[in-house]
Gaussian input, Z-matrix of N, CA and C with variables (Angstrom, degrees):
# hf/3-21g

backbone

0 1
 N
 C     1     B1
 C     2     B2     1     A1
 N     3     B3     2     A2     1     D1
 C     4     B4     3     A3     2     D2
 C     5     B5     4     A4     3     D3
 N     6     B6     5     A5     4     D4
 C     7     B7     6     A6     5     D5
 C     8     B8     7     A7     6     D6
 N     9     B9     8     A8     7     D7
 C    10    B10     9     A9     8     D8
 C    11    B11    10    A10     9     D9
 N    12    B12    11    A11    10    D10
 C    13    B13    12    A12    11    D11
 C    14    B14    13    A13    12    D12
 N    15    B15    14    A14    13    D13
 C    16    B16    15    A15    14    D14
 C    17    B17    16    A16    15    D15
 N    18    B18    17    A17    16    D16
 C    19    B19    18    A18    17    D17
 C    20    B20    19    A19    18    D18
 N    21    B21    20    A20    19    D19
 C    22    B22    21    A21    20    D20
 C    23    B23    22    A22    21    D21
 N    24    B24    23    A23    22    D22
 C    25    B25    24    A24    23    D23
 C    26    B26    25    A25    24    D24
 N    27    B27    26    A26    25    D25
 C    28    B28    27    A27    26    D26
 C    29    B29    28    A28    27    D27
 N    30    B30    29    A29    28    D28
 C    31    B31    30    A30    29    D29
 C    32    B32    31    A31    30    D30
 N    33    B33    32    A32    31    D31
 C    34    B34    33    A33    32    D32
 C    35    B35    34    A34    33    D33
 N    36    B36    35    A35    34    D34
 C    37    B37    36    A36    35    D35
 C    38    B38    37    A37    36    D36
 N    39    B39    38    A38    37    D37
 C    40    B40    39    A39    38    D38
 C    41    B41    40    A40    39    D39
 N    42    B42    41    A41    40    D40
 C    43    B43    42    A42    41    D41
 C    44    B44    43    A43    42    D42
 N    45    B45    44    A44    43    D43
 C    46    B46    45    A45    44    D44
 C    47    B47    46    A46    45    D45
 N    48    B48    47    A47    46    D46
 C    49    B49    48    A48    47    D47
 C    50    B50    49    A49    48    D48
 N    51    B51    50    A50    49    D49
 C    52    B52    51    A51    50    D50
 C    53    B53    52    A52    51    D51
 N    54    B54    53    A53    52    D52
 C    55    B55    54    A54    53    D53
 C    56    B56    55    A55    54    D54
 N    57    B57    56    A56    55    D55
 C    58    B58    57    A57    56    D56
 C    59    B59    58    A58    57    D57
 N    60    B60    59    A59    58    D58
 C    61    B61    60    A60    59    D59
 C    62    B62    61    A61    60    D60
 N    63    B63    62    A62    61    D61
 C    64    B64    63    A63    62    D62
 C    65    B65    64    A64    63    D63
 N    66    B66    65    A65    64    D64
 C    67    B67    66    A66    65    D65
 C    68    B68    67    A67    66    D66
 N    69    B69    68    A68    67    D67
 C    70    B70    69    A69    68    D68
 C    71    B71    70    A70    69    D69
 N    72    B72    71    A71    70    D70
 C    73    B73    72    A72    71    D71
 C    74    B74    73    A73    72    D72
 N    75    B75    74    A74    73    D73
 C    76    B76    75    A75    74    D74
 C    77    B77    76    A76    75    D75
 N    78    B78    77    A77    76    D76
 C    79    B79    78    A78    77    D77
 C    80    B80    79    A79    78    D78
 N    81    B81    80    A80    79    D79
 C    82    B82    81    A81    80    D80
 C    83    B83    82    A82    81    D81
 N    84    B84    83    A83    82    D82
 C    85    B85    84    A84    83    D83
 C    86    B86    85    A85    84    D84
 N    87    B87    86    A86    85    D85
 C    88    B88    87    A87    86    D86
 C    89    B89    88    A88    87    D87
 N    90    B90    89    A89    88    D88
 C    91    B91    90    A90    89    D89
 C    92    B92    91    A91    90    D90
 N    93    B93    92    A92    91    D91
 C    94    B94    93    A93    92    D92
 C    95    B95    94    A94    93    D93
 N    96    B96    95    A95    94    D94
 C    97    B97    96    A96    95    D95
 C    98    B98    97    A97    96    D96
 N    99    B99    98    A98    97    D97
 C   100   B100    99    A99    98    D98
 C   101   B101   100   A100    99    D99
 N   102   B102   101   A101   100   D100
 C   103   B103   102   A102   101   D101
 C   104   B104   103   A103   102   D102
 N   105   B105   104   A104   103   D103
 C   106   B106   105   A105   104   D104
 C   107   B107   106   A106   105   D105
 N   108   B108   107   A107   106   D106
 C   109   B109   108   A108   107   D107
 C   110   B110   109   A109   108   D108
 N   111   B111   110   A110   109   D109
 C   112   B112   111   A111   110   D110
 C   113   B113   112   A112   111   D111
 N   114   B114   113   A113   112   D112
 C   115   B115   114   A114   113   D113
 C   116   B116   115   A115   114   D114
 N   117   B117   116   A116   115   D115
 C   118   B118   117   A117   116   D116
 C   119   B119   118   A118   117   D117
 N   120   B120   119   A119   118   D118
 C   121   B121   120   A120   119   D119
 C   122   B122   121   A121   120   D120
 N   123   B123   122   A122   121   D121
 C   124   B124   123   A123   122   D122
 C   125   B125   124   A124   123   D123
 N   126   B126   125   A125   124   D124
 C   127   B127   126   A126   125   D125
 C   128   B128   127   A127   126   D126
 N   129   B129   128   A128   127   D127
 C   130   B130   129   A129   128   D128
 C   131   B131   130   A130   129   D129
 N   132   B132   131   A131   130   D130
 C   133   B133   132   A132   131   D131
 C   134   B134   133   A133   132   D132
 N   135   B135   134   A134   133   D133
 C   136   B136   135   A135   134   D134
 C   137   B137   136   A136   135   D135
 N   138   B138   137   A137   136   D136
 C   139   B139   138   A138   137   D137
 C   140   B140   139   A139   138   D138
 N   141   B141   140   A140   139   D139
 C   142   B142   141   A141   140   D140
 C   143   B143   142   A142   141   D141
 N   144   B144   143   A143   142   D142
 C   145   B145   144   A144   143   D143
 C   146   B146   145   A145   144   D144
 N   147   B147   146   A146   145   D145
 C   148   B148   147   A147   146   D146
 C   149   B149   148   A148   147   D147
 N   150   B150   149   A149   148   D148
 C   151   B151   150   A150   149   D149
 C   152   B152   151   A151   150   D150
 N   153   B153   152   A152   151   D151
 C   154   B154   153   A153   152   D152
 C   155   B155   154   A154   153   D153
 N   156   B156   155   A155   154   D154
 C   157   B157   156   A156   155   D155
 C   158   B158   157   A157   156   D156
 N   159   B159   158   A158   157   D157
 C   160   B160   159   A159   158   D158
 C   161   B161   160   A160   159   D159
 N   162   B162   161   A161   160   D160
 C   163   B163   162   A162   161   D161
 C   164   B164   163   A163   162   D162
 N   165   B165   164   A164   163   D163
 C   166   B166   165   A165   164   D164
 C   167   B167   166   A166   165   D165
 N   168   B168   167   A167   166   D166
 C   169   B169   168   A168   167   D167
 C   170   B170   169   A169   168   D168
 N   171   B171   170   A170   169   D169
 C   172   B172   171   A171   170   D170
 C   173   B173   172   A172   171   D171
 N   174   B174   173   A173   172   D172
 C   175   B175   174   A174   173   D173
 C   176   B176   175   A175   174   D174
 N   177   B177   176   A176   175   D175
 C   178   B178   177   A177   176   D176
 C   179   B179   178   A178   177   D177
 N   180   B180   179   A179   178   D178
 C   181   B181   180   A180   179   D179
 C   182   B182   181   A181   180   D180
 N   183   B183   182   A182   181   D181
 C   184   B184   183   A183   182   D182
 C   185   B185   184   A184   183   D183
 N   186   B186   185   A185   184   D184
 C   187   B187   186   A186   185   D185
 C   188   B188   187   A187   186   D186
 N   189   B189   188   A188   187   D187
 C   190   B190   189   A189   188   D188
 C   191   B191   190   A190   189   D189
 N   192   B192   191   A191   190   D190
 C   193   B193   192   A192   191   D191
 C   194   B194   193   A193   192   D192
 N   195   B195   194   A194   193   D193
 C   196   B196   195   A195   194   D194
 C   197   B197   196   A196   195   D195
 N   198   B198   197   A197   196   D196
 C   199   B199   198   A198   197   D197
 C   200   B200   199   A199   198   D198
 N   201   B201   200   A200   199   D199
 C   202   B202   201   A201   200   D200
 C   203   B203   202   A202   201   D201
 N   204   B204   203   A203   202   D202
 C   205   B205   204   A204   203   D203
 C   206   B206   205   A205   204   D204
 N   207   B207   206   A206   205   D205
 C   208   B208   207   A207   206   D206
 C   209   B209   208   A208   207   D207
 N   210   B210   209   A209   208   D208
 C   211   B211   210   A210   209   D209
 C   212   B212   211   A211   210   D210
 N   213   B213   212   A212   211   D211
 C   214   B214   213   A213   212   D212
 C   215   B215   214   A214   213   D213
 N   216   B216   215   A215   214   D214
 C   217   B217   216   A216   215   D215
 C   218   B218   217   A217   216   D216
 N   219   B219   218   A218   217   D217
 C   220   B220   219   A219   218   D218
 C   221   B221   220   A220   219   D219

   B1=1.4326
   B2=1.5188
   B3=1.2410
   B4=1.6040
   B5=1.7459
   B6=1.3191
   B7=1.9611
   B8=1.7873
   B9=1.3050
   B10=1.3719
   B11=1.3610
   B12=1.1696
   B13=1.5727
   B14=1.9006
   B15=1.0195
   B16=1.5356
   B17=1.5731
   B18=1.7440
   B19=1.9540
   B20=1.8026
   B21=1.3238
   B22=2.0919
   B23=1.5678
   B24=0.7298
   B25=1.5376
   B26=2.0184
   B27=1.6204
   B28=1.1026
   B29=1.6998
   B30=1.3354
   B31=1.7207
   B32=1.4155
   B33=1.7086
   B34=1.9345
   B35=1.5979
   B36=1.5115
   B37=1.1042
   B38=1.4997
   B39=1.1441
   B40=1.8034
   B41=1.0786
   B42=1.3597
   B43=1.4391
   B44=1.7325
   B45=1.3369
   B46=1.8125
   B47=1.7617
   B48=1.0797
   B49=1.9242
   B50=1.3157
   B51=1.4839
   B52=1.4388
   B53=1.4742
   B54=1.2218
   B55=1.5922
   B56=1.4553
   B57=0.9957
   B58=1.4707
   B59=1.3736
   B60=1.1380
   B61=1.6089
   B62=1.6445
   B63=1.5514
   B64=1.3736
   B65=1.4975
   B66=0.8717
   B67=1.8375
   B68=1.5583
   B69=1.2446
   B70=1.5272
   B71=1.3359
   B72=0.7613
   B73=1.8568
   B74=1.0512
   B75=1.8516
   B76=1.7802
   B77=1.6556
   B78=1.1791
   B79=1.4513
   B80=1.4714
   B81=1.4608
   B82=1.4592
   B83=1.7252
   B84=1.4498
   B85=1.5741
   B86=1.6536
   B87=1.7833
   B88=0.9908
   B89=2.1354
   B90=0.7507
   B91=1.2605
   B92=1.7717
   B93=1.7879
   B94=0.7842
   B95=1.4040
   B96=1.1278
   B97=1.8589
   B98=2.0101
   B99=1.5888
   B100=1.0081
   B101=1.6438
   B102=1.2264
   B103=1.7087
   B104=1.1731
   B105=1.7003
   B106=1.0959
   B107=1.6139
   B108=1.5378
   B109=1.5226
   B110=1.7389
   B111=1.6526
   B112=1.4593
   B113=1.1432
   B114=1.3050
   B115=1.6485
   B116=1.5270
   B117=0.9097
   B118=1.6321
   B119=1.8899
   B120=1.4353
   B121=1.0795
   B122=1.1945
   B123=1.1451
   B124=1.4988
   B125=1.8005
   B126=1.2477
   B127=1.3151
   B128=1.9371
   B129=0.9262
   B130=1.6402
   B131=1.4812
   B132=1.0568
   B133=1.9903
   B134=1.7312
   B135=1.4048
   B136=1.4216
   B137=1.3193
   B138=1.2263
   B139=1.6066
   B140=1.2774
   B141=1.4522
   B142=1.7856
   B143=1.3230
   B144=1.9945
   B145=1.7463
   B146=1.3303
   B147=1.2467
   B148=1.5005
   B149=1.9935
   B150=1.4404
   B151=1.7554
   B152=1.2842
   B153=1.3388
   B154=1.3861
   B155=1.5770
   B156=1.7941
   B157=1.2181
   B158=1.1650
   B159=1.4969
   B160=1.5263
   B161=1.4724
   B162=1.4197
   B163=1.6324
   B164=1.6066
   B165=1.2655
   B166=1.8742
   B167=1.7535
   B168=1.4526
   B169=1.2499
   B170=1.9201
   B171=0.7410
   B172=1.9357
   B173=1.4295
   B174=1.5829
   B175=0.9706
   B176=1.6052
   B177=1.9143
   B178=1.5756
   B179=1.9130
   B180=1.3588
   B181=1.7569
   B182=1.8597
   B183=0.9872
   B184=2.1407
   B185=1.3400
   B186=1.3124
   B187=1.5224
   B188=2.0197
   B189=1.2022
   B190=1.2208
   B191=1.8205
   B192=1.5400
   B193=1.3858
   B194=1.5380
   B195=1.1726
   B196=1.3992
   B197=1.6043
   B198=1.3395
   B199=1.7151
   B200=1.4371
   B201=1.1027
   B202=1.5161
   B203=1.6769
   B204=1.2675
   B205=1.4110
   B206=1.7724
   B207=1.2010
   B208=1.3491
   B209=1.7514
   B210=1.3617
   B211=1.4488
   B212=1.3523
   B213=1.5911
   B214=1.5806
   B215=1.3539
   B216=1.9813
   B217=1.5156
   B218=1.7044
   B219=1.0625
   B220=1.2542
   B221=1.0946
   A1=107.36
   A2=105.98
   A3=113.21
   A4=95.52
   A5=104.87
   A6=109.16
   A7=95.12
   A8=100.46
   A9=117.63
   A10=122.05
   A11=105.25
   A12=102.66
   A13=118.57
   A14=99.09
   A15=117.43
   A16=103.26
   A17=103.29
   A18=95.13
   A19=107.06
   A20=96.43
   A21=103.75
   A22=94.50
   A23=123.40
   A24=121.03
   A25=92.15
   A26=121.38
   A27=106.81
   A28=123.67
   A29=120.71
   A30=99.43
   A31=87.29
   A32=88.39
   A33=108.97
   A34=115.84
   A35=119.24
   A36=108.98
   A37=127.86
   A38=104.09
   A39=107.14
   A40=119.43
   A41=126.99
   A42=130.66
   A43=107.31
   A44=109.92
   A45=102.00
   A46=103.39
   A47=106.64
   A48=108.32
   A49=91.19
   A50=126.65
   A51=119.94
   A52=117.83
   A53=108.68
   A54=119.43
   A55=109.58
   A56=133.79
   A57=134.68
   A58=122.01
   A59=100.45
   A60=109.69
   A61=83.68
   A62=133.34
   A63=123.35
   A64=110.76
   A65=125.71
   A66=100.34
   A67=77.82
   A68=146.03
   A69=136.41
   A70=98.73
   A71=133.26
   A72=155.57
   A73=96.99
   A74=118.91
   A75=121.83
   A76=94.45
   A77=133.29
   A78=118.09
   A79=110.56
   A80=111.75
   A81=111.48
   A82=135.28
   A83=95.66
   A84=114.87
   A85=94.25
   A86=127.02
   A87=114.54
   A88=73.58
   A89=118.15
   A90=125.09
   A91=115.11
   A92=121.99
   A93=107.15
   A94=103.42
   A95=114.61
   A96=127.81
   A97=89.60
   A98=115.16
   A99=125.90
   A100=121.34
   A101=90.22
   A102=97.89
   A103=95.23
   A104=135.48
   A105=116.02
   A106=134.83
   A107=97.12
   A108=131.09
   A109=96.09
   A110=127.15
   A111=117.23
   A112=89.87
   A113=143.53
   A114=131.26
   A115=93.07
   A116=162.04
   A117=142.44
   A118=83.11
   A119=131.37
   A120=121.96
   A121=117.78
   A122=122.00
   A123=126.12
   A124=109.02
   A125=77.66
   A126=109.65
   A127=131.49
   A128=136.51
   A129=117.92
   A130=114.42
   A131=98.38
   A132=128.54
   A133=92.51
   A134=118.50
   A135=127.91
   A136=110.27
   A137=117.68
   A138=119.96
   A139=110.57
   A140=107.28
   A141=99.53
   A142=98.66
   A143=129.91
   A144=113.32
   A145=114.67
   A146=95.89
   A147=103.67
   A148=127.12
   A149=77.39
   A150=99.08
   A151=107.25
   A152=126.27
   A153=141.16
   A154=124.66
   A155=90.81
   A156=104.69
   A157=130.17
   A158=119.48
   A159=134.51
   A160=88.32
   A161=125.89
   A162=121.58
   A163=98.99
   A164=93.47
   A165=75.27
   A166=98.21
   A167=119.15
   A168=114.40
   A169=97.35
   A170=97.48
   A171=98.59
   A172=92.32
   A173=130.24
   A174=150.36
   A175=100.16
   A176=110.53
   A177=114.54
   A178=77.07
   A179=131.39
   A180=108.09
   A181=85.86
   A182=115.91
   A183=97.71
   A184=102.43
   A185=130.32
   A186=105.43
   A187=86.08
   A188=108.03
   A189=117.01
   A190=109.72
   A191=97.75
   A192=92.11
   A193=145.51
   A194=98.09
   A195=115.89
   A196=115.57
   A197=83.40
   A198=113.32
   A199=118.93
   A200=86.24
   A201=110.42
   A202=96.89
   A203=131.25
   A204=105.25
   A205=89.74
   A206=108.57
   A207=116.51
   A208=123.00
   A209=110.99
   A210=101.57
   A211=129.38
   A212=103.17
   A213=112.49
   A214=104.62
   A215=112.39
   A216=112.79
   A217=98.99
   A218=138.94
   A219=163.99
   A220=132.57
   D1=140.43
   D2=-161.43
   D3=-106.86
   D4=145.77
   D5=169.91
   D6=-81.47
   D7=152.57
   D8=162.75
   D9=-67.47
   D10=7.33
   D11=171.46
   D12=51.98
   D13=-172.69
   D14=162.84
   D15=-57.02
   D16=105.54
   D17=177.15
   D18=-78.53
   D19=-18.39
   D20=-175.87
   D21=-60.00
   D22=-39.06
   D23=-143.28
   D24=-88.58
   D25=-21.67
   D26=-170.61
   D27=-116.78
   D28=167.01
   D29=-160.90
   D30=-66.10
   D31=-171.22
   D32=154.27
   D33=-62.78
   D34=-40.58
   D35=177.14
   D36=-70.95
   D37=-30.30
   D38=170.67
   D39=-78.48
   D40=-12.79
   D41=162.33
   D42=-78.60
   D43=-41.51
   D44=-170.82
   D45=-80.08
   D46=3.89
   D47=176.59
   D48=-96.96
   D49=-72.54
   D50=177.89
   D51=-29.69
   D52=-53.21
   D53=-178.51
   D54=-58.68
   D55=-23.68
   D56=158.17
   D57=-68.04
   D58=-51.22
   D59=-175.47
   D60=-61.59
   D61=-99.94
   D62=-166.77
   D63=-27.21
   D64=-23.57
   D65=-168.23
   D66=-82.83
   D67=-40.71
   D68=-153.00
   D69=-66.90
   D70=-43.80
   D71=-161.54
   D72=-66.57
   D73=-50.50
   D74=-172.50
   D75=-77.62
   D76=-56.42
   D77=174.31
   D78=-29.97
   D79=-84.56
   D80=-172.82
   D81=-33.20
   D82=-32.57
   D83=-172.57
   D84=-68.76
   D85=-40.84
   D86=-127.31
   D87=-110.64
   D88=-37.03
   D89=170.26
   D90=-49.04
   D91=-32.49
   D92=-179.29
   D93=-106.30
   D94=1.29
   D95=-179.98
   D96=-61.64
   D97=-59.50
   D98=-162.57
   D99=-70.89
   D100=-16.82
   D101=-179.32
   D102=-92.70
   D103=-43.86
   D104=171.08
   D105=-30.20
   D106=-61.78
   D107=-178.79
   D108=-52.78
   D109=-61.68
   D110=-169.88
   D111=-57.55
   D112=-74.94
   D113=-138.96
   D114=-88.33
   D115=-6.77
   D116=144.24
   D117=96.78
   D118=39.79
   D119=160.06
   D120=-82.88
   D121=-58.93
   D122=-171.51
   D123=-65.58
   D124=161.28
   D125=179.05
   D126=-82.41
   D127=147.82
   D128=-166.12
   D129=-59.02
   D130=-64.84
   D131=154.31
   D132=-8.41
   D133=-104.82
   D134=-175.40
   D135=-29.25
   D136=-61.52
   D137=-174.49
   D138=-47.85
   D139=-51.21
   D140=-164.96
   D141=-98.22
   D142=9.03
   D143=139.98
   D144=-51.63
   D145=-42.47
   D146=-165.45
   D147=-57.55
   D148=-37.96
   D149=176.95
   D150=-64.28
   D151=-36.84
   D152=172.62
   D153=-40.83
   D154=-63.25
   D155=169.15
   D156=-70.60
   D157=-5.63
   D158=178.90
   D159=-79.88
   D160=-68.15
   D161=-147.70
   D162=-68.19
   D163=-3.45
   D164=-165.61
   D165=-99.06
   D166=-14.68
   D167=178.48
   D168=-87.87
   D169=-26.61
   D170=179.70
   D171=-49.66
   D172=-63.71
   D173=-149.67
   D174=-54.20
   D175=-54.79
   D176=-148.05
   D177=-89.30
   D178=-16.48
   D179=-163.88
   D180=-99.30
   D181=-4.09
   D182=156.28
   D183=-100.30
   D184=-7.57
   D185=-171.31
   D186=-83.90
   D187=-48.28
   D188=174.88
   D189=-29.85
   D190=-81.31
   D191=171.01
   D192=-67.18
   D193=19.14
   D194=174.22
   D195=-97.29
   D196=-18.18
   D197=173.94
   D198=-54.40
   D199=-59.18
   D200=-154.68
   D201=-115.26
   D202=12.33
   D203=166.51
   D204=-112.61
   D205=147.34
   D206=179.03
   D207=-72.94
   D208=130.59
   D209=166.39
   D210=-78.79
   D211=123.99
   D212=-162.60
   D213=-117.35
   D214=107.60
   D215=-173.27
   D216=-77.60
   D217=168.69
   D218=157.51
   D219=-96.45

């Protein structure tokens, strides 16, 4: 899993592809967080890597979309 890097430095479009790919990444993480948890395979350790890596992609797809949605004064 890659950091979002510098968002200044990249267009709108390379941010809204990235931004896909991370939200896919937060599905998957949280999908296998849960299969873990039903079948009682995993381990505590893994799970809460895993949770980790969820908050921190939550983190880069709002910094992302904070990016890219425009500020609109009123």
């Amino acid at each position: 899993m890659s950091d979002s890097g510098d968002l200044s430095m990249k267009t709108d479009d390379v941010l809204r592809v990235e931004l896909e790919v991370f939200k896919q990444e937060h599905r998957d993480l949280d999908n296998a967080i849960h299969a873990l948890v039903d079948r009682g395979t995993g381990d505590q350790l893994t799970i809460q890597r895993f949770k980790k890596q969820k908050l921190r992609l939550k983190d880069i797809i709002s910094r992302i979309e904070d990016r890219l949605t425009p500020d609109i004064i009123a």
